[in-house]
N, C-alpha and C positions, 0 to 999 in steps of 0.2 A: 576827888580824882578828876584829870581833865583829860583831854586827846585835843590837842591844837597842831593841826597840819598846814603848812607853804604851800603853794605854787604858785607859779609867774603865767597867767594865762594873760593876763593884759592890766588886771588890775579890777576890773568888772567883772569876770569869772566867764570870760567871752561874750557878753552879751551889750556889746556896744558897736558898734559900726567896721571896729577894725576883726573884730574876730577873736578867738582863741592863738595867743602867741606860739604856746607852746602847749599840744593837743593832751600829751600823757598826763599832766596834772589832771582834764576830765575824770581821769579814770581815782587819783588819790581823792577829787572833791565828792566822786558817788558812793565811793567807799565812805570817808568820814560821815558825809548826811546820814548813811542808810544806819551806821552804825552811832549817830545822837538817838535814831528812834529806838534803838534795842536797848540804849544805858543813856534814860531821860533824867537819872540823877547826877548825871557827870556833866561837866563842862565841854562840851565836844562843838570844834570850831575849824572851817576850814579856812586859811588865809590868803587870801589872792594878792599879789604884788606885780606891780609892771617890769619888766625885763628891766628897769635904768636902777631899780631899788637898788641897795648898795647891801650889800651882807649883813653887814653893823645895821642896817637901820632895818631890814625885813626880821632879823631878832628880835629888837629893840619891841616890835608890832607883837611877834610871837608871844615874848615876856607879859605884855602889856593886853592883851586880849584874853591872855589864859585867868588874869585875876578880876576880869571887870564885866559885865554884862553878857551874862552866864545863857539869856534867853534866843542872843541870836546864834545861828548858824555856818551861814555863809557870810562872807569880812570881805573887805576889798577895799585897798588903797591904791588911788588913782587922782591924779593931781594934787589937790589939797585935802581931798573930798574923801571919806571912808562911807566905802557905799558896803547895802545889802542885796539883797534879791525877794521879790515878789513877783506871787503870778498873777498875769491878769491873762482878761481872756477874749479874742477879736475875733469878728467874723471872718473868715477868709475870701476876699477878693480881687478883683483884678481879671487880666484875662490870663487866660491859658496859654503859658509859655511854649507850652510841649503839646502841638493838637496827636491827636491820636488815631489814627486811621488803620486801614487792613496791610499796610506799608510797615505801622508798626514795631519792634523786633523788641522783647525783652525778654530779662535774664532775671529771673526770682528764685531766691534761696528759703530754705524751708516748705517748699511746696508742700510737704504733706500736713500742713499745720492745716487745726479747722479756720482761726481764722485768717491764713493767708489762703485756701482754699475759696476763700469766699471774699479775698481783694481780686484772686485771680479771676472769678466771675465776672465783677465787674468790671476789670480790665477788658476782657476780652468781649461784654457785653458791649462796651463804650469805643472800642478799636474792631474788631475780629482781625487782628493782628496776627504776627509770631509768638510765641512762646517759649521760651527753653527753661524748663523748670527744673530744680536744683532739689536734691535731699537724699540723705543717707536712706534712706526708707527705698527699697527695690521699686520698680515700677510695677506698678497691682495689674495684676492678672484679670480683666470684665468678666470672666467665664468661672472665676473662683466662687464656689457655693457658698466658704463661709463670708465672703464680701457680701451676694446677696442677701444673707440672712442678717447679715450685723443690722443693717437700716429696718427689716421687715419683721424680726422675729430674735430680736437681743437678747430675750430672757430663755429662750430656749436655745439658742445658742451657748448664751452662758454653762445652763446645765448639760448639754450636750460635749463641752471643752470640758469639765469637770468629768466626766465619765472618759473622754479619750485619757485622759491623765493616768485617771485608776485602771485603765483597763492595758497602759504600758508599760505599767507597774512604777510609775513616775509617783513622785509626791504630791496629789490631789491637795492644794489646799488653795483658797480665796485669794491668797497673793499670788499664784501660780497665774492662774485664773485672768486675774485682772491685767497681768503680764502680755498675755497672748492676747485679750479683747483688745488693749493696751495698743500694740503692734496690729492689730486689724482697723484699730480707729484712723491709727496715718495711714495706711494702705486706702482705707475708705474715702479719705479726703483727698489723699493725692489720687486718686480716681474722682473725682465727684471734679477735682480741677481739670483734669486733662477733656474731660467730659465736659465740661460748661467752654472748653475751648474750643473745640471742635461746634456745637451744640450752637455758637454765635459765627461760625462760620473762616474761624481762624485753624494757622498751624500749629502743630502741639510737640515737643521735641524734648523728653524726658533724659534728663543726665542723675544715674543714684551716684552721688561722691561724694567723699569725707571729706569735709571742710577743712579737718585739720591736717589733713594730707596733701603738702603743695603739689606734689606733683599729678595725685585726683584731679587738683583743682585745674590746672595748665591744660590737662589732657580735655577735661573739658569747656577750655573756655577756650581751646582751639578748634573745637568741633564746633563751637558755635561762629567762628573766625570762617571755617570754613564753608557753615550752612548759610551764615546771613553776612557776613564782615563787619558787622556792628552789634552796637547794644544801643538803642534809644533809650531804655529807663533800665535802670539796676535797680534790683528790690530787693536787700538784704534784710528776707526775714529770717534765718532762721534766730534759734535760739534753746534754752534746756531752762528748765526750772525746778530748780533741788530748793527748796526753800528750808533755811535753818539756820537758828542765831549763831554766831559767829563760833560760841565757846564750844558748839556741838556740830561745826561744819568741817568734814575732812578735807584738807590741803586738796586732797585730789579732785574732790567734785565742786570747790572754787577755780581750779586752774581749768576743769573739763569746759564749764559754764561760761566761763570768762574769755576761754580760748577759741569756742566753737563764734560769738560773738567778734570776737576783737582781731584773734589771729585768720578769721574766716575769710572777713574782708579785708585784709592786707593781701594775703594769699589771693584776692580776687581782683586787685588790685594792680598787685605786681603780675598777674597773670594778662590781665588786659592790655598794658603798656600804651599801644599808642593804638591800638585798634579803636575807631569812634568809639564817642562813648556820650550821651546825651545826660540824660538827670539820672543821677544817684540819690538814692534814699533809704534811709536805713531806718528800719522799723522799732522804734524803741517801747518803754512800757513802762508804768506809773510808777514805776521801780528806779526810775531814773529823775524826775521833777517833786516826786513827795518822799524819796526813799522808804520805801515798805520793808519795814523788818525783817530779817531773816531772809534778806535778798542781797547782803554787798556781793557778791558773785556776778549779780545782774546789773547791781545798778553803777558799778564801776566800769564794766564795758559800755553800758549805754549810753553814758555820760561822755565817755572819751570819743565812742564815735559821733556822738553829739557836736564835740569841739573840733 
């Protein structure tokens, strides 16, 4: 059995000087990778052609790739040359294009992640900047008891949310449970960020909005139009993780994953328009360069906003 998939990203799968041609194929080559690691006995191959390939001859590749060297993954033809893809791994240097000062202004999604809670530290350690932090998750209340209890006393809080359960005559069980800790953990971190911003001497400016709700997203990226008129760094982290191999994954919680990802930043995107807009970065995860099983969901957004 084999899976051999097209696209025209340049020929090199984006990763040569000109870039990614055409960006949506990212999203068909994170999908295929992720899905060779779930079915390592199948022939599973992504194929990259340059925009000039001719129909007849990016077939011809297809045909010819599905029966022959069953071990590589990623294909690319590009001049004469059929290239592959390897990681290598460089230090990061150079100077700092973007300095960072109390001047400031960013826009990060996912806030209540732990660990974008703890980019925003650092941001804000290395700036005491602006901040306008983005997430579905309401903005936490400092004065909420079971916030202070989740960091100082988890396990009795734990047993204490099991007893409110049984005692509203709700269905007391461990899943329940882990639900509600669940929802206290982003509540704790999207505090623990607003608090490490203030904390380094910056401003802190919470927007809870559905990502996949353009017009959430407009309303708030015009309150930040009208608090600071720019964005110096976008930090698209959010993201969801349902992990599950393909043949046990429902249509809905690939399209939730995929969309909160991919339709997030379009929506942030087309919302910005021409309001400054300094460096964009978008938070990706190993789900994307090693494709981890039971992740095409993740690793086909990440790929594409990659490209």
């Amino acid at each position: 059995s084999f899976l051999v998939s097209a696209t025209r990203l340049g020929g090199k799968h984006g990763f040569d000087a000109e870039g990614a041609v055409a960006p949506l194929g990212g999203a068909v080559g994170g999908l295929t990778k992720t899905y060779k690691r779930e079915k390592p006995e199948a022939t599973v191959k992504v194929v990259d052609n340059d925009a000039a390939s001719k129909p007849t001859t990016v077939a011809e590749r297809l045909i010819a790739e599905s029966l022959f060297d069953p071990g590589v993954c990623e294909v690319g033809y590009a001049g004469d040359g059929r290239w592959t893809v390897s990681a290598a791994f460089d230090p990061l240097t150079g100077d700092r294009p973007l300095p960072l000062s109390k001047d400031s202004v960013f826009a990060i999604t996912g806030a209540a992640g732990s660990i974008v809670s703890a980019i925003i530290a650092d941001l804000a350690e290395s700036s005491g900047g602006t901040f306008h932090l983005l997430d579905l998750t309401p903005e936490p209340d400092p004065n909420d008891e079971d916030l202070k209890r989740f960091s100082s006393d988890r396990d009795g809080l734990q047993r204490e949310l099991f007893d409110r359960l049984k005692q509203s005559g709700q269905k007391a069980t461990p899943v329940a449970v882990q639900r509600l800790l669940a929802d206290l953990e982003r509540k704790h971190a999207a505090l623990r960020a607003i608090e490490s911003v203030r904390a380094a001497g910056g401003t802190v400016h919470y927007h809870s909005v559905n990502l996949l709700d353009k017009d959430a997203v407009a309303t708030a990226v015009e309150a930040i139009r009208e608090e600071s008129g720019r964005i110096d760094a976008l930090v698209h982290a959010a993201g969801l993780e349902i992990s599950h191999f393909l043949p046990d994954k429902k249509p809905s919680e690939f399209d939730l994953v995929f969309d909160v990802k991919a339709n997030g930043w379009y929506h942030l995107l087309s919302a910005i328009v021409d309001m400054p807009l300094g460096a964009s970065v978008v938070v990706s995860s190993f789900a994307r360069p090693f494709a981890t099983g039971g992740q095409t969901d993740n690793s086909a957004p990440n790929k594409l906003l990659a490209k």
